[in-house]
C-alpha positions in Angstrom: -17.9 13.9 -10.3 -20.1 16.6 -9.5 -18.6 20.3 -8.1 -19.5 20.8 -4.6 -19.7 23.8 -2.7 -19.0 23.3 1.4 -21.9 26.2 2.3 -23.0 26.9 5.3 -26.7 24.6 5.1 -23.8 21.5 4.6 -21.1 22.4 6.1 -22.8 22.3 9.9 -21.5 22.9 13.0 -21.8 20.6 16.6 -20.3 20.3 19.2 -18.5 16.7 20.3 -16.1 14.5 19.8 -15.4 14.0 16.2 -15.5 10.0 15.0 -15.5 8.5 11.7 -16.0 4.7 10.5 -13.9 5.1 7.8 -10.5 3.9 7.7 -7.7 5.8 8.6 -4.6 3.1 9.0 -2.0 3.2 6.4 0.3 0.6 7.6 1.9 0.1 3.8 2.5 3.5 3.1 3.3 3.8 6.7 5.7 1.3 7.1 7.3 1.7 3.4 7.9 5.5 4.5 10.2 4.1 7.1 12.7 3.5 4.4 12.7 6.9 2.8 10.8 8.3 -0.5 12.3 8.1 -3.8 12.0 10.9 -5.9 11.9 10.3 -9.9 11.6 12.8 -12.9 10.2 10.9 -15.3 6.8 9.2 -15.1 7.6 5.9 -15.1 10.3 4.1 -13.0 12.3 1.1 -12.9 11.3 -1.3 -10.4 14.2 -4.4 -11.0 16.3 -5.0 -13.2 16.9 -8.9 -13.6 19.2 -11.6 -14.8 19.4 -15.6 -14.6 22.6 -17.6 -14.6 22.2 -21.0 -15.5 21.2 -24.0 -13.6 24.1 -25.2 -11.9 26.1 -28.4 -13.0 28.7 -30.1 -12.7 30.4 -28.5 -16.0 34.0 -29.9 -16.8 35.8 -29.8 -19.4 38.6 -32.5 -20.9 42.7 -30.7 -21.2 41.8 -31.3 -24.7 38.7 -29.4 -24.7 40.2 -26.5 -23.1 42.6 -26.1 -25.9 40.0 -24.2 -27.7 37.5 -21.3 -25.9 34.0 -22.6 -25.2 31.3 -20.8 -27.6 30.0 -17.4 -25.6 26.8 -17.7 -24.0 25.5 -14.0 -22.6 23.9 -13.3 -19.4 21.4 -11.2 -20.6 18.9 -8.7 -18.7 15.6 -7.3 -18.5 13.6 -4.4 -16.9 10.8 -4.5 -14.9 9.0 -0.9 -14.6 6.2 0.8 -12.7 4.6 4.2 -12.9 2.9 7.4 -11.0 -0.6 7.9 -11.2 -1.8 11.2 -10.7 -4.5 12.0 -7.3 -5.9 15.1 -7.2 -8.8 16.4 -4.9 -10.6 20.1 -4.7 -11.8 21.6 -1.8 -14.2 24.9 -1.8 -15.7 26.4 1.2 -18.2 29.2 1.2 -17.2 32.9 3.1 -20.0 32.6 4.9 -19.9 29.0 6.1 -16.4 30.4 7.4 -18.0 33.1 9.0 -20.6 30.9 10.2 -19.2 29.5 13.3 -21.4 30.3 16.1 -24.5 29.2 14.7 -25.0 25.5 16.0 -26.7 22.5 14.7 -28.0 19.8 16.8 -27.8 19.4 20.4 -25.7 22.5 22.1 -23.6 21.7 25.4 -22.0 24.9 26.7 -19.1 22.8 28.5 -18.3 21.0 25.1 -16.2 22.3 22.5 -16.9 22.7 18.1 -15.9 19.1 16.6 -14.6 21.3 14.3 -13.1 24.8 14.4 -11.9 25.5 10.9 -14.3 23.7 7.7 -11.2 24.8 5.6 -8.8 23.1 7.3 -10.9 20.0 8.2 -11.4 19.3 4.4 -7.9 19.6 3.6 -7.2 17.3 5.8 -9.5 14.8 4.8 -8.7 14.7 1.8 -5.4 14.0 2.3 -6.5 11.1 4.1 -7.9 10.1 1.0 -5.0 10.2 -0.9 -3.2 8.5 1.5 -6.0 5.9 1.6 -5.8 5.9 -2.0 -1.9 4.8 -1.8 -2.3 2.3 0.7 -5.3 0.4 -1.9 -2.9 0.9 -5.0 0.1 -0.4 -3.0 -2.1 -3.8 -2.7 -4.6 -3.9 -5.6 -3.4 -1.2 -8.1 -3.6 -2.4 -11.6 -1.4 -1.3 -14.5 -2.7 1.1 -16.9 0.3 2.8 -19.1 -0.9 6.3 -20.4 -1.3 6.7 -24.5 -2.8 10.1 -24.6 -3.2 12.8 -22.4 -7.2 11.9 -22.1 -6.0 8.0 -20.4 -5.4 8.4 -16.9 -2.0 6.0 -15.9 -2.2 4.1 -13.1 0.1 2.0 -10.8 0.4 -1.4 -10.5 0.1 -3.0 -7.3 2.1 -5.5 -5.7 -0.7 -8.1 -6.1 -0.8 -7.3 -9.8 3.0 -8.0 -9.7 3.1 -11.5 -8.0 0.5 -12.6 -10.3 2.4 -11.3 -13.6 5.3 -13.1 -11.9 3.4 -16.2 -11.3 4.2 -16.3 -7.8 1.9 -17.5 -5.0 0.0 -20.3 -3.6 -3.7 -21.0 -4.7 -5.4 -22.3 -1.4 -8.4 -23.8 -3.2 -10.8 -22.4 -0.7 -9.2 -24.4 2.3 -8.8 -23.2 5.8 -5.2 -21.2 6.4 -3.2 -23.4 7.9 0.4 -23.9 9.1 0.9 -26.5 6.6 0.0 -23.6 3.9 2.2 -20.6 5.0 5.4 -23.2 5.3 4.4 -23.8 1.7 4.4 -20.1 0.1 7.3 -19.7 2.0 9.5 -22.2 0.5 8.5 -21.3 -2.7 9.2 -18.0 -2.0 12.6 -19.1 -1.0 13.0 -21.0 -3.4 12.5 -17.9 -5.8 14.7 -15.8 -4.2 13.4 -13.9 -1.1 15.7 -12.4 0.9 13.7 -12.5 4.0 14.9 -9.5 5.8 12.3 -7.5 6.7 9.8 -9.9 6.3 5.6 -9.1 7.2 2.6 -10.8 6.3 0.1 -8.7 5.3 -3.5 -9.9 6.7 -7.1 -8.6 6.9 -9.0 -9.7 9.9 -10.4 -13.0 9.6 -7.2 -14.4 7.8 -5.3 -12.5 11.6 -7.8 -14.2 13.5 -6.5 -17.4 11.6 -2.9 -16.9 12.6 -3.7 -16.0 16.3 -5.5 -19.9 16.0 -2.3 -21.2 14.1 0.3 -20.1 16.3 -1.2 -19.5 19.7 0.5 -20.6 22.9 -1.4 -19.4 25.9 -0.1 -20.1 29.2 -2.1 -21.4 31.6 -3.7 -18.5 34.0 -7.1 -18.1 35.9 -7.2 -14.3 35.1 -6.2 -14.0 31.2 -7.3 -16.1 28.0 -6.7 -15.6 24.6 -4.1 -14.5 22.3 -2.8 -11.9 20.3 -0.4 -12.9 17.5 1.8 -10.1 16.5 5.1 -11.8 14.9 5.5 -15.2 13.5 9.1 -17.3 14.3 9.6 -19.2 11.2 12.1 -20.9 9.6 13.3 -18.2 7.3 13.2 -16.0 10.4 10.5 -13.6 12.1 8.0 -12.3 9.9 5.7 -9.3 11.9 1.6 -10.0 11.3 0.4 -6.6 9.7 -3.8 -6.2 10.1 -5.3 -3.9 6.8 -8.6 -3.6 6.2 -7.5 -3.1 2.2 -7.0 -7.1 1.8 -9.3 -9.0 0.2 -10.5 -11.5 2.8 -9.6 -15.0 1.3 -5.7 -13.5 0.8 -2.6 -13.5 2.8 0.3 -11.1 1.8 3.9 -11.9 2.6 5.7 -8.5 1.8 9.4 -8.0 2.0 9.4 -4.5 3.0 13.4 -3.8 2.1 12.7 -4.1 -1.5 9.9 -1.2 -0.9 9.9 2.4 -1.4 6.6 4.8 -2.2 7.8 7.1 -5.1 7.2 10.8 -5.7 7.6 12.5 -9.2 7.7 16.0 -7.6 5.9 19.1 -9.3 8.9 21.3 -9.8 8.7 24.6 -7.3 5.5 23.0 -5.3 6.7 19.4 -3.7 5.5 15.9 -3.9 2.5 16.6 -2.4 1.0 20.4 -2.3 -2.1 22.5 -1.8 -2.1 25.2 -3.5 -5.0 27.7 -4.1 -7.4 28.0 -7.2 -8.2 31.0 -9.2 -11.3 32.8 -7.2 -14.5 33.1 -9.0 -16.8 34.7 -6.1 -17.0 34.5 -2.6 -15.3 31.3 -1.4 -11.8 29.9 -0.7 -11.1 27.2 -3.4 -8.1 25.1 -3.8 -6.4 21.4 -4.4 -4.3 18.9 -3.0 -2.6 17.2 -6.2 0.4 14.5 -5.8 2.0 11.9 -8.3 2.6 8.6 -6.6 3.6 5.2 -7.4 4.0 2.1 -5.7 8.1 0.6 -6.0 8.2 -2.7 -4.8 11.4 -4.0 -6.5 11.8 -7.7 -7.9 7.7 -9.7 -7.8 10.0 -12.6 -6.5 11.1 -10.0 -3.3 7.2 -11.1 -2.2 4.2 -14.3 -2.2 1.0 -14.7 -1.2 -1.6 -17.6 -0.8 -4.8 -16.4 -2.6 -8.4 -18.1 -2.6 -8.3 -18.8 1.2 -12.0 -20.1 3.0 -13.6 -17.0 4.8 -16.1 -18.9 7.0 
């Protein structure tokens, strides 16, 4: 990516309210956070370790029999891992575009205030929003990468990712969600092993929409019509409806949030997440926001999803 400079012909100042299309919900990251960051010290980190006893029977044995010891048979184990990927963005504004801050662009409105009083600060701050934009796409689309030289950037898998490897979900076949569908994933996540305790289904608009059509009850009322679905009563118990605008359109996400944590390796002396400034090389302030993340989202069984879903 190219080097920018923020000078003072693009940095510009207005005056107004200050609005931006882009998104600025994190509700994986968000909600995750809830349960506390883990902090690791290596790059990569376990995310289950796993066993299977075998499929229950009715296993007796004669008096005879149990003279002598059955063979052994081990319960053996296996580890399931994740790692950090590194995000790092630069910022570099100009002295002067600092300096700058009475000269106005645009239309000027003595009674309105700068949309922006600091450039410095405003791109640090965006671009932490990045990164935690950044986390919140990883968390549902990341795909493996494992680092083999220092020139291969690593990158985390995402829950999606994990499912899949897991061979988990339910392939709608470009049919309409339907309640017939979401009692189907989740017996099968059931049936794999979900705990169901703090349950959400994870839902970009139209597939929301979908639900609110599913599960609606509206009483009647001359003043008030439609509805609103938030939470879903099911028979594996409440599951809250999460909207992200990250979800691919024809997919529905049920994520158990318990098994969930977003994971920090943290740059000795500096923090999980830091700006520190860059070495000057002529008249501007230049520094970076640098983290190492990774999405741990515990057993791929913990979670479903229906995939291939109709969008129209």
């Amino acid at each position: 990516m190219a080097d920018t400079t923020g000078s003072s012909w693009d940095l510009v100042n207005y005056v107004g309210e200050l609005f931006t299309a882009s998104q600025t919900k994190y509700p994986i990251v968000t909600l995750v956070g809830q349960n506390g960051a883990m902090s690791v010290q290596n790059d990569e980190f376990p995310l289950s370790v796993e066993y299977s006893l075998p499929a229950a029977a009715q296993n007796v044995r004669s008096e005879d029999d149990s003279v002598t010891a059955p063979d052994p048979v081990d319960v053996t184990t296996s580890q399931n891992k994740n790692c950090i990927q590194i995000q790092q963005h630069s910022v570099k504004v100009t002295y002067k575009a600092l300096s700058n801050m009475n000269r106005l662009t645009g239309i000027a409105d003595a009674n309105k205030s700068l949309s922006i009083n600091d450039h410095l600060n405003f791109q640090k701050t965006q671009k932490i929003n990045v990164i935690k934009q950044d986390m919140e796409y990883t968390w549902i689309n990341g795909t493996y990468v494992a680092s083999s030289a220092s020139s291969v950037a690593q990158s985390s898998r995402g829950v999606f990712e994990g499912i899949s490897d897991a061979s988990n979900g339910v392939a709608a076949g470009g049919v309409d969600l339907s309640k017939e569908l979401i009692n189907q994933m989740l017996r099968e996540a059931y049936a794999d092993g979900a705990v169901f305790q703090n349950p959400i289904f994870v839902v970009n608009a139209f597939q929301k929409q979908q639900i609110s059509k599913i599960y609606e009850y509206v009483p009647t009322d001359r003043y008030l019509g439609g509805s609103n679905i938030q939470a879903v009563e099911t028979d594996m118990g409440r599951i809250m409806v999460v909207l992200n605008s990250f979800m691919d359109t024809d997919d529905l996400l049920l994520l158990e949030l318990s098994a969930c944590a977003n994971v920090f390796q943290p740059v000795p002396k500096k923090g999980p997440l830091f700006y520190e400034d860059l070495a000057k090389t002529g008249a501007s302030e230049r520094g970076q926001l640098y983290t190492q993340f990774g999405p741990d989202y515990g057993p791929a069984w913990m979670h479903n999803a229906i995939t291939g879903l109709s969008t129209s």
